[in-house]
Backbone bond lengths (Angstrom), bond angles and torsions (degrees), N, CA, C in turn:
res aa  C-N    CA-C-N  psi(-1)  N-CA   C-N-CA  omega(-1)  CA-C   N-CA-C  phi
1 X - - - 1.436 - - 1.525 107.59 -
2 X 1.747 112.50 142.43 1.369 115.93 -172.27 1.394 112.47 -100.32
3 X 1.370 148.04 128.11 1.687 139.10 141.43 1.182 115.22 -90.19
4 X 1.278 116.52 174.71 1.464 115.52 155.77 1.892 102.43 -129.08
5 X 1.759 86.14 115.17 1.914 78.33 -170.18 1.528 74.99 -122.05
6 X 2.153 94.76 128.04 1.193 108.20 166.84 1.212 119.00 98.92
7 X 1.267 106.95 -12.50 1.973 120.32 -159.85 1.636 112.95 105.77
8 X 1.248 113.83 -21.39 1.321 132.21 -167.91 1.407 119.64 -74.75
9 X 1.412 132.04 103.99 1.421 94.73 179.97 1.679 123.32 -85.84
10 X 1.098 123.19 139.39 1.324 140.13 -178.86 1.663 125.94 -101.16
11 X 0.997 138.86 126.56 1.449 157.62 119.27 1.244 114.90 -2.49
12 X 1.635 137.33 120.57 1.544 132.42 166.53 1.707 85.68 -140.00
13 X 1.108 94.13 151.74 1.071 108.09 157.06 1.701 149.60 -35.27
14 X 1.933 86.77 -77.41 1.399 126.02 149.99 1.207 118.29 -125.49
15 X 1.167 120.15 180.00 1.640 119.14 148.01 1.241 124.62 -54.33
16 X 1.599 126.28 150.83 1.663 118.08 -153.52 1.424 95.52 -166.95
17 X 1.260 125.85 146.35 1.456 138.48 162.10 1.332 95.87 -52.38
18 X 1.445 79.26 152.19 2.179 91.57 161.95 1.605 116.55 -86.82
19 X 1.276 118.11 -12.60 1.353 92.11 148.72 1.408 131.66 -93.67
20 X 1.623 114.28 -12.74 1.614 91.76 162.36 1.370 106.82 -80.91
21 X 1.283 153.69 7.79 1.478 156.52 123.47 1.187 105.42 -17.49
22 X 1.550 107.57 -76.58 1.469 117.14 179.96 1.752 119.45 -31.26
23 X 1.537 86.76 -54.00 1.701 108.35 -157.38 1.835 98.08 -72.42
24 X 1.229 125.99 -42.02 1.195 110.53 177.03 1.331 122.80 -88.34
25 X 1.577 123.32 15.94 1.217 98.02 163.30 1.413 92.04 -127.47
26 X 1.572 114.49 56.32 1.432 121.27 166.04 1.814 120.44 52.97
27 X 1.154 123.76 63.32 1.353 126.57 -154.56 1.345 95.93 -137.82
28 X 1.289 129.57 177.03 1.448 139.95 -169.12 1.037 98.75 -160.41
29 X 2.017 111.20 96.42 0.890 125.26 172.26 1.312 127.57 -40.93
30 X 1.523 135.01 -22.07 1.395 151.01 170.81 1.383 105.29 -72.65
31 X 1.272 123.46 -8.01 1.450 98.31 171.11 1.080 113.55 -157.18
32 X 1.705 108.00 56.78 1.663 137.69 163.81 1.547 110.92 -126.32
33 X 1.338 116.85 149.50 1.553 110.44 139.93 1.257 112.77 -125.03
34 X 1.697 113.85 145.36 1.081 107.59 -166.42 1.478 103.45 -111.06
35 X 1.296 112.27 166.08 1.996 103.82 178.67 1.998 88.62 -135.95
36 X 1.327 132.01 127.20 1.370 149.43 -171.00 1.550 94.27 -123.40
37 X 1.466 132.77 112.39 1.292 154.48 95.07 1.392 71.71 133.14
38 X 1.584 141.63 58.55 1.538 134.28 166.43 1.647 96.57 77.91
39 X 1.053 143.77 5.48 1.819 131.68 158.32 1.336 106.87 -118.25
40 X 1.309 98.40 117.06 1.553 104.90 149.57 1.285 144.97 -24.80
41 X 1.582 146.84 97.30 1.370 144.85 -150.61 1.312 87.43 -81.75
42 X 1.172 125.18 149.68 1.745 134.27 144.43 1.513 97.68 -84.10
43 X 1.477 102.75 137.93 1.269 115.93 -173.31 1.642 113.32 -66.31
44 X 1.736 111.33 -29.60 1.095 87.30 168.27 1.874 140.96 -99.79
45 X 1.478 97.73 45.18 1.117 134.53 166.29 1.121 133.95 -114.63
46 X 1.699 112.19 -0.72 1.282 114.17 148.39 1.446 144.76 -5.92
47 X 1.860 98.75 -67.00 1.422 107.35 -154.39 1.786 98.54 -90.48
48 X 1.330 113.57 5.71 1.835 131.53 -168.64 1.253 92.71 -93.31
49 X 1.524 124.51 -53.81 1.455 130.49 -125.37 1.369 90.42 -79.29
50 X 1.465 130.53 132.05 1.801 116.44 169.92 1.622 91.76 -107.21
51 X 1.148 108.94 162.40 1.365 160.11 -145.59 1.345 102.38 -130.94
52 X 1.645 122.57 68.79 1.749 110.20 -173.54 1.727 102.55 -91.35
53 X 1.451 107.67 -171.38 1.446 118.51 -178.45 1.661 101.59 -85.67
54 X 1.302 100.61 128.23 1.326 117.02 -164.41 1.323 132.57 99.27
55 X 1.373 103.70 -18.57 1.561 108.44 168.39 1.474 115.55 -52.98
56 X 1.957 109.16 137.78 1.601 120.43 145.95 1.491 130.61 -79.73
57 X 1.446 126.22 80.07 1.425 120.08 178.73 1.704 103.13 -94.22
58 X 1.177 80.74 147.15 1.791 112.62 -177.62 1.506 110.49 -121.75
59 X 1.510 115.47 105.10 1.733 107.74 175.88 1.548 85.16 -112.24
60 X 1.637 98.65 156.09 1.329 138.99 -153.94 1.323 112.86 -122.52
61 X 1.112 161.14 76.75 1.699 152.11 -127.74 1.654 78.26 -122.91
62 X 1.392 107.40 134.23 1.409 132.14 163.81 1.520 112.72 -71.92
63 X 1.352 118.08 130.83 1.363 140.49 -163.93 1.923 108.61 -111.09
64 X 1.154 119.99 98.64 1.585 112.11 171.28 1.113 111.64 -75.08
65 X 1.522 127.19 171.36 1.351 119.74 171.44 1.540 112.39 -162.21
66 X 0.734 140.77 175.47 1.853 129.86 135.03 1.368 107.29 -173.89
């Protein structure tokens, strides 16, 4: 199965939640947001949200600064 996470296209297996998305490419769901086919996931919809073939996901890694 194909995505394009990032612009990138990517390889899955099957279809998969975005947090096992998250979880296999080592990420911490607490400090991403992700947006799947142009909408924004609420994080706590993560472990619902599937991830089909053809999907565009976009994760977002939070930046501190001052």
């Amino acid at each position: 199965m194909t995505i394009l996470l990032n612009g990138d296209v990517h390889e899955l297996p099957a279809p998969l939640s975005i947090r096992a998305l998250l979880e296999g490419l080592a990420i911490d769901p607490r400090t991403v947001a992700v947006e799947c086919n142009r909408v924004v996931v609420k994080r706590a919809t993560y472990a619902e949200t599937i991830v089909s073939d053809g999907a565009e996901v976009e994760i977002v890694a939070f930046v501190g600064g001052g």
